[in-house]
RONUDO-11873 format. One record per residue (C-alpha): residue number from 1; x negated, y negated, z negated. Coordinates in Angstrom, 1 decimal. Layout:
N
ATOM, NUM, X, Y, Z $
...
//
This chain:
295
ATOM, 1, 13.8, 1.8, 28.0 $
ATOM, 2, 13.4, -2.3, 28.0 $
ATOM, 3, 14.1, -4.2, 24.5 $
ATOM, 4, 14.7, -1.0, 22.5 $
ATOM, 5, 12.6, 1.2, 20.8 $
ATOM, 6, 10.8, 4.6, 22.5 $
ATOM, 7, 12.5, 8.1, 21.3 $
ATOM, 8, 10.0, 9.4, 19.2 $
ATOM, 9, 9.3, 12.2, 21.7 $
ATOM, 10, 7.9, 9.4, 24.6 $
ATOM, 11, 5.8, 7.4, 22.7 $
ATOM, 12, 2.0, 7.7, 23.1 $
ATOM, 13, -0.1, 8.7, 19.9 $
ATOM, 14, -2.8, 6.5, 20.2 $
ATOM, 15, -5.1, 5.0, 18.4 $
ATOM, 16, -7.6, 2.3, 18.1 $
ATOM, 17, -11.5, 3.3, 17.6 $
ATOM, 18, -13.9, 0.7, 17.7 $
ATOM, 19, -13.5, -1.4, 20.9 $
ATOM, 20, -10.5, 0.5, 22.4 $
ATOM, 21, -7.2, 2.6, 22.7 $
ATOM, 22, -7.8, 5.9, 22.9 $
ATOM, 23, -5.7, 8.7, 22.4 $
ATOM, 24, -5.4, 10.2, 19.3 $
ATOM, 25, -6.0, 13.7, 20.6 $
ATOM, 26, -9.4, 12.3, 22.2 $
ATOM, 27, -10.2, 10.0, 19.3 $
ATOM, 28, -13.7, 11.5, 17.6 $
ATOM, 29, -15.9, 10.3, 14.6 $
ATOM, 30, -19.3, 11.8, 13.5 $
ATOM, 31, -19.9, 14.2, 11.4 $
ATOM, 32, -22.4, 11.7, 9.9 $
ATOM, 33, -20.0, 9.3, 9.7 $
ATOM, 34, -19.9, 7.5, 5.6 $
ATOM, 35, -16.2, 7.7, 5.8 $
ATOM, 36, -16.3, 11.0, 6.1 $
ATOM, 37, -18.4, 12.3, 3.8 $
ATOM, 38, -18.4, 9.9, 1.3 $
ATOM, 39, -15.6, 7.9, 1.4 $
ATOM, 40, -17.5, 5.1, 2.3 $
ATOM, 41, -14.9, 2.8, 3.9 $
ATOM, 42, -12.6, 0.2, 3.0 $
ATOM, 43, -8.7, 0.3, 4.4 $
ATOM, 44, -5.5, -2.5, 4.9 $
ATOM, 45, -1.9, -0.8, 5.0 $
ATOM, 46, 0.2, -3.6, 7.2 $
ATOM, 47, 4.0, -3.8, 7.5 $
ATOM, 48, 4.9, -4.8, 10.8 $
ATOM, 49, 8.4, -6.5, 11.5 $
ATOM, 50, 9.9, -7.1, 14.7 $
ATOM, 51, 6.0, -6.7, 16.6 $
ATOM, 52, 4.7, -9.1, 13.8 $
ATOM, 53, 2.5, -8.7, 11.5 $
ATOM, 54, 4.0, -9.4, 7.8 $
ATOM, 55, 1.5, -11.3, 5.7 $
ATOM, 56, -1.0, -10.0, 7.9 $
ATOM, 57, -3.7, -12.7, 6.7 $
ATOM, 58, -3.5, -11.5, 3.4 $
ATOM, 59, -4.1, -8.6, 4.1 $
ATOM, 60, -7.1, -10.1, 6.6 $
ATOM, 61, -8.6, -12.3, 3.3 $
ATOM, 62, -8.8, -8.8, 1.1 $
ATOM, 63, -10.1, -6.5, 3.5 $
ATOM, 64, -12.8, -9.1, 4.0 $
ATOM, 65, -13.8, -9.5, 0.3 $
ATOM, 66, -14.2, -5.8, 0.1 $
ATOM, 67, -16.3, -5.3, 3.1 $
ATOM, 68, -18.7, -8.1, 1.4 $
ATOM, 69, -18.4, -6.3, -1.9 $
ATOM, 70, -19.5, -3.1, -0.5 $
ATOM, 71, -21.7, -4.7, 2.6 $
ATOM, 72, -20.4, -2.9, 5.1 $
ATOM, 73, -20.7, -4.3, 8.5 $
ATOM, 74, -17.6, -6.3, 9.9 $
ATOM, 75, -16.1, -4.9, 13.2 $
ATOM, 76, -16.5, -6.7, 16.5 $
ATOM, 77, -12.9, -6.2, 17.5 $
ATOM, 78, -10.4, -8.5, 16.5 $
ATOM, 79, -8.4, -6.4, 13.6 $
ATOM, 80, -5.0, -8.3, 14.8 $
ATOM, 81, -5.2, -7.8, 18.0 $
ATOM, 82, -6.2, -4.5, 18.0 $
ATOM, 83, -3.4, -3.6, 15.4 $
ATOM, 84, -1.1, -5.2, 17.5 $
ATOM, 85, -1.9, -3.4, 20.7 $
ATOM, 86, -1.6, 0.2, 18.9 $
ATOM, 87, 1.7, -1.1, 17.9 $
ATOM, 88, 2.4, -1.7, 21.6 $
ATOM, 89, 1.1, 1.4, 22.7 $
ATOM, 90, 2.9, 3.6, 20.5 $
ATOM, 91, 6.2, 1.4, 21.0 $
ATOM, 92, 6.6, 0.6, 17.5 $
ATOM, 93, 8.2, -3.0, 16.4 $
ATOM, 94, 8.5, -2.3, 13.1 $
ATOM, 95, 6.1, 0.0, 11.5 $
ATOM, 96, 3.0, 0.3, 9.1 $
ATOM, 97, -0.6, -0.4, 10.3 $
ATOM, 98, -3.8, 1.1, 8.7 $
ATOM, 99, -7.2, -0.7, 9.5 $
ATOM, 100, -9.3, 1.5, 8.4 $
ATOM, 101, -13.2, 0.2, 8.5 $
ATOM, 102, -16.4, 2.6, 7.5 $
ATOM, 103, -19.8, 2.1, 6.8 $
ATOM, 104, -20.5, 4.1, 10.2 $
ATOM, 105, -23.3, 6.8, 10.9 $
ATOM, 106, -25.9, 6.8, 8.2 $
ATOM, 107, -27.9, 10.5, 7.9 $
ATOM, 108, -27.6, 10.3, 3.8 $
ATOM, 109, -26.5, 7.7, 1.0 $
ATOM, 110, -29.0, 4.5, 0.5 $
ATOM, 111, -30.6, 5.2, 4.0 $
ATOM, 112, -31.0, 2.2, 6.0 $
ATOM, 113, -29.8, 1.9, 9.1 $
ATOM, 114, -28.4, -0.6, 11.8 $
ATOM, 115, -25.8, 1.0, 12.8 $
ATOM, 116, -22.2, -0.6, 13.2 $
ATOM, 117, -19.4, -0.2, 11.4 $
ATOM, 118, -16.6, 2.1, 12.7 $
ATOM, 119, -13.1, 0.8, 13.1 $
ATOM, 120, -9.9, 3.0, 13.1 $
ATOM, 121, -6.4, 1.3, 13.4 $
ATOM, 122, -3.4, 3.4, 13.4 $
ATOM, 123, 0.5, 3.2, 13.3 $
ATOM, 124, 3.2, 5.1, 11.9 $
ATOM, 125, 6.9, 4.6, 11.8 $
ATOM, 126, 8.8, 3.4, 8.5 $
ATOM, 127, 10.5, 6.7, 6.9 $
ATOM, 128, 14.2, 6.4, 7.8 $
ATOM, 129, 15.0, 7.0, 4.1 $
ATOM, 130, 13.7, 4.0, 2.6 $
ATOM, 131, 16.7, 1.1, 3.0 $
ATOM, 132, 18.6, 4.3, 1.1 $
ATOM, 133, 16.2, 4.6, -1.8 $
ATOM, 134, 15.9, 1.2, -2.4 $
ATOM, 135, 19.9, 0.8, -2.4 $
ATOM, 136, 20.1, 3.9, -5.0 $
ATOM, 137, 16.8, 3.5, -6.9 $
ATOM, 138, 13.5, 6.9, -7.1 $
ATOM, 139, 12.6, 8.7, -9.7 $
ATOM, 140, 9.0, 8.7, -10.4 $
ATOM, 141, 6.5, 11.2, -12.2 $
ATOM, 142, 4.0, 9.8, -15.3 $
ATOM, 143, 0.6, 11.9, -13.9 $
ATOM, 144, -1.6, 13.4, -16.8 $
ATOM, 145, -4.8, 11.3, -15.5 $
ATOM, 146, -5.8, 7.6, -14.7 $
ATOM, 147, -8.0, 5.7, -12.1 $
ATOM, 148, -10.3, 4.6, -15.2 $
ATOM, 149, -11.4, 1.1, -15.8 $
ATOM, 150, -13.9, -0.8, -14.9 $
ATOM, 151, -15.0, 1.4, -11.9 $
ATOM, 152, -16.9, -0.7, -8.8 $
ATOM, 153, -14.3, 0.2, -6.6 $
ATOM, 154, -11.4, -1.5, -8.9 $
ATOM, 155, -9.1, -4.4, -6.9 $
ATOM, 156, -10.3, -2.8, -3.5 $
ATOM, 157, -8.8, 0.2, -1.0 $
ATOM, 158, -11.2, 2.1, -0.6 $
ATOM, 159, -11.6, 6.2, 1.4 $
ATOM, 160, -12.1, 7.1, -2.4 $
ATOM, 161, -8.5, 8.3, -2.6 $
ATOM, 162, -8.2, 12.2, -4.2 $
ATOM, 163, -6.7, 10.9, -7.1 $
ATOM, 164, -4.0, 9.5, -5.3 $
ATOM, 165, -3.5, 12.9, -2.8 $
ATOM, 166, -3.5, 14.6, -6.3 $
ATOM, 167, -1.0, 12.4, -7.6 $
ATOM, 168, 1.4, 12.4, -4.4 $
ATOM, 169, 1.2, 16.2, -4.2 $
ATOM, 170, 1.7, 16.3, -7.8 $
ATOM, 171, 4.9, 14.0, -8.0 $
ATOM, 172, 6.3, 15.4, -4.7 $
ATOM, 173, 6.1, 19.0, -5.8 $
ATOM, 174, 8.7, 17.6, -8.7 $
ATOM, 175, 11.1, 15.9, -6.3 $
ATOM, 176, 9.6, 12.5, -7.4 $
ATOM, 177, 8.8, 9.5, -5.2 $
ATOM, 178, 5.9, 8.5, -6.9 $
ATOM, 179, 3.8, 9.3, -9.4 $
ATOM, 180, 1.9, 6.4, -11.9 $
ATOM, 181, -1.5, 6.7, -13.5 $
ATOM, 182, -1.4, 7.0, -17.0 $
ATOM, 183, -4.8, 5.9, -18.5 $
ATOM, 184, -7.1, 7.1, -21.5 $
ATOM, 185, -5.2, 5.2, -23.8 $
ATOM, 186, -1.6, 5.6, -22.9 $
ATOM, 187, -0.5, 2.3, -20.4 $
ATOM, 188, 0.2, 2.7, -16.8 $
ATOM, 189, -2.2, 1.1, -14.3 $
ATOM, 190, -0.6, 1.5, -10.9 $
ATOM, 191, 1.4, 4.2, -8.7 $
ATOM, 192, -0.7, 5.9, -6.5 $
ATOM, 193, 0.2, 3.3, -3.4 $
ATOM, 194, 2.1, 1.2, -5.7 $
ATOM, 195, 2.0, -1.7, -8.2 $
ATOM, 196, 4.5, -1.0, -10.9 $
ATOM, 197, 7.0, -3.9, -12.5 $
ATOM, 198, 8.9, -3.8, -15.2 $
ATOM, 199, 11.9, -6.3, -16.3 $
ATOM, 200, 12.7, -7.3, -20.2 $
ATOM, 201, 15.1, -9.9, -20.7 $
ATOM, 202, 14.1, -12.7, -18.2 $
ATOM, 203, 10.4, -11.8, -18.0 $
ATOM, 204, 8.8, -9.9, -15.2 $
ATOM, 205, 5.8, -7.7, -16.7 $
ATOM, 206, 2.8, -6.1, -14.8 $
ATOM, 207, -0.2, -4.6, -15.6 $
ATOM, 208, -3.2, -7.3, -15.3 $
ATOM, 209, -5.7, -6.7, -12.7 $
ATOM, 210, -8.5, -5.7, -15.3 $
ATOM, 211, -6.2, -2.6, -16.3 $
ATOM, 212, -7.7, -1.2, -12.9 $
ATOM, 213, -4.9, -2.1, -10.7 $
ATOM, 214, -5.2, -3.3, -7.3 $
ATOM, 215, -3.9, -7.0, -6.4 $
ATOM, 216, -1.7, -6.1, -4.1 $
ATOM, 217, -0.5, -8.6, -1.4 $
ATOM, 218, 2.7, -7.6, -2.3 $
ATOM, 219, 2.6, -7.6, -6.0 $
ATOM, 220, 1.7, -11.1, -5.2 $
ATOM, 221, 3.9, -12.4, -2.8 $
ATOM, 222, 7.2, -11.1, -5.6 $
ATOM, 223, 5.2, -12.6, -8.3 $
ATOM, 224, 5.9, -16.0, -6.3 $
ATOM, 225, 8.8, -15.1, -5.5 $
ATOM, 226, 10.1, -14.1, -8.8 $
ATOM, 227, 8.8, -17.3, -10.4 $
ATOM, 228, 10.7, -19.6, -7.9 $
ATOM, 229, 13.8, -17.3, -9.2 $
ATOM, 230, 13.6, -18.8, -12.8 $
ATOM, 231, 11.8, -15.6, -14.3 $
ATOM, 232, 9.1, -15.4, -16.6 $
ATOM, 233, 5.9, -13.5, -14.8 $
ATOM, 234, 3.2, -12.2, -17.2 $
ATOM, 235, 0.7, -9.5, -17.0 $
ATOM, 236, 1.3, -6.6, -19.9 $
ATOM, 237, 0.3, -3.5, -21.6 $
ATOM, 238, 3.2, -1.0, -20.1 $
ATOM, 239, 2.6, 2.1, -22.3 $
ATOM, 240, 4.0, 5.4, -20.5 $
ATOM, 241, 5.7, 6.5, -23.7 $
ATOM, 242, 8.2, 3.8, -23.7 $
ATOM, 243, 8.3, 2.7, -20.2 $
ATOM, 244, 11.8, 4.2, -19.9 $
ATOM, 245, 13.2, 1.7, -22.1 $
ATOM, 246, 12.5, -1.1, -20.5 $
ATOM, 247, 15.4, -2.9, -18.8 $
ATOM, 248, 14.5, -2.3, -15.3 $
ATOM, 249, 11.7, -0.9, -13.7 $
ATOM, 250, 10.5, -1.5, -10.0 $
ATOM, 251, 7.4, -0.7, -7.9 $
ATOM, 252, 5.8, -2.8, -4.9 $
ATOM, 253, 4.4, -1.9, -1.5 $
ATOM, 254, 4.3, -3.0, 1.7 $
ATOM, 255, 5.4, -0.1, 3.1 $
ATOM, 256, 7.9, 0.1, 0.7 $
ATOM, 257, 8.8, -3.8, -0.2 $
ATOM, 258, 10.9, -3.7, -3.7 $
ATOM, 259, 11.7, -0.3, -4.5 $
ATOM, 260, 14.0, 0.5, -8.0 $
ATOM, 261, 12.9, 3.2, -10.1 $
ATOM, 262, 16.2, 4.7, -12.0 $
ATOM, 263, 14.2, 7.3, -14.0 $
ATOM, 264, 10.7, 8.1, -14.9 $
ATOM, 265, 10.7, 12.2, -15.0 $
ATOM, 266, 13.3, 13.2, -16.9 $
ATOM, 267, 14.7, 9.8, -18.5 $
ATOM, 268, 16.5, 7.4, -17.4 $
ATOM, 269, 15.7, 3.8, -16.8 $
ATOM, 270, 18.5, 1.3, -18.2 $
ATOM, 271, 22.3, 3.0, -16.9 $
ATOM, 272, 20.1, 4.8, -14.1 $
ATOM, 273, 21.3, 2.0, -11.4 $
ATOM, 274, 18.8, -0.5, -9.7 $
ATOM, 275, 18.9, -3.5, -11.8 $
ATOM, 276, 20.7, -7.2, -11.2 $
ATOM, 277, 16.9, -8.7, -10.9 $
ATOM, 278, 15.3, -6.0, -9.1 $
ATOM, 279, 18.4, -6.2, -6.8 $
ATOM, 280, 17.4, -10.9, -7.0 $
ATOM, 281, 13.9, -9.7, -5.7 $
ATOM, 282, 15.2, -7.3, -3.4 $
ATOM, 283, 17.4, -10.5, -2.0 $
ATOM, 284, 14.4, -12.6, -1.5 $
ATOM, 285, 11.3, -10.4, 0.0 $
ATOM, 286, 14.2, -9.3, 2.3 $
ATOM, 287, 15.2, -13.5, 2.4 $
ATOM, 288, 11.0, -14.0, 3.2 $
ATOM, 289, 11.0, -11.7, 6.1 $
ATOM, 290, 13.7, -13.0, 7.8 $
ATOM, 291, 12.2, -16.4, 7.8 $
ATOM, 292, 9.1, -15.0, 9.1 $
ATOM, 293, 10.8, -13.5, 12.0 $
ATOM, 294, 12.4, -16.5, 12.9 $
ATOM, 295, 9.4, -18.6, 13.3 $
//
């Protein structure tokens, strides 16, 4: 089928592990693997367009500060290349990309070892729904616990991700898209795989990085974005009590680019509609790829 897209059925599920593709049902780690048993491992999520990697190094300069953070070996493999050729494989032009890099084989935490760091890149196609939900705007859930503050693992993706399979289950099992931490003392920190926005007046508002947020390449690239739009950008305190009144609210992702939120559990957020600045931002992420694919 030359210059379209596989039918889901015919494309190969492969996957990259260390120095090669291999298929996914064939693809083996240890059982002494850090990843696995401790979440030891560091991970990028990256949006592919059109074969091309969106903001890809971005994504390259974080995943790099967190493997010196945690000292965890970097691969020998190319991370581009190799996330481009599972894209290839699996006949995927636009889809999301996980590098995935762990510690590797070490017999019990603190033991030293030289051994190398395993690599995992995979892909997965962009749910069809998504252009529909960001036209009409998600309902999220406020979840009963936070990520905390001040943990070692703040600002970096790391295996260490229960809460967040908690807090998808959680939200899902309500019919919500999302759900969003609700710390100790009442403020919002993040979505679970999201940074959270809100909009009052002219001023965008998001938590601050030392709420325990993660800087999100995304959350970064509207912040821009938004600023070149006339609109005032500050970091906040969003308490989940009053969140709903805010004029609009939106969450960021690069899975997900700008996505509305019309109601947070059972209230509505300003008429219940995606608002006329969300709906600006919308405009120019969508404006940012396009200009990227042109290049």
């Amino acid at each position: 089928m030359s210059g379209t897209a596989q039918p889901r059925a015919a494309r190969r599920d492969v996957v990259w592990l260390d120095d090669r593709l291999v298929p996914a049902a064939r693809a083996t780690l240890s059982v002494y693997d850090r990843g696995f048993l401790y979440g030891d491992a560091v991970f990028e999520t990256v949006r592919a367009y059109g074969g091309q990697l969106f903001l890809w190094q971005r994504h390259a300069r974080r995943l790099a500060a967190s493997l010196r953070a945690f000292a965890i070996a970097v691969p020998d493999a190319d991370l581009a290349d190799a996330a481009r050729a599972v894209l290839a494989a699996r006949g995927l032009a636009d889809g999301a990309v996980r590098v995935t890099v762990s510690r590797g084989k070490r017999r019990r935490p603190g033991a030293r070892s030289h051994a190398a760091a395993t690599l995992v890149v995979t892909a997965r196609e962009i749910p069809a729904e998504l252009p529909e939900l960001r036209a009409q705007g998600v309902r999220v859930l406020l979840l009963p616990f936070g990520r905390g503050h001040g943990a070692v693992t703040d600002g970096h993706k790391t295996n260490a991700y229960l809460p967040a399979v908690i807090g998808k289950t959680r939200a899902a099992a309500q019919g919500a898209f999302e759900g969003l931490y609700v710390e100790r003392d009442g403020t919002i920190s993040e979505g679970t795989t999201s940074n959270l926005f809100a909009v009052r007046g002219d001023r965008l508002l998001t938590p601050a990085l030392d709420a325990g947020c993660l800087p999100g390449v995304t959350r970064q690239t509207v912040l821009a974005l938004a600023r070149k739009a006339g609109l005032v950008c500050e970091t906040a305190t969003l308490a989940a009590a009053r969140l709903h009144e805010q004029d609009e609210v939106f969450l960021t992702a690069s899975t997900i680019e700008v996505m509305p939120v019309v109601r947070i559990g059972r209230r509505r957020v300003g008429d219940g509609r995606p608002g006329p600045r969300t709906r600006l931002l919308q405009e120019r992420y969508r404006a940012l790829v396009a200009r990227m694919l042109a290049r």
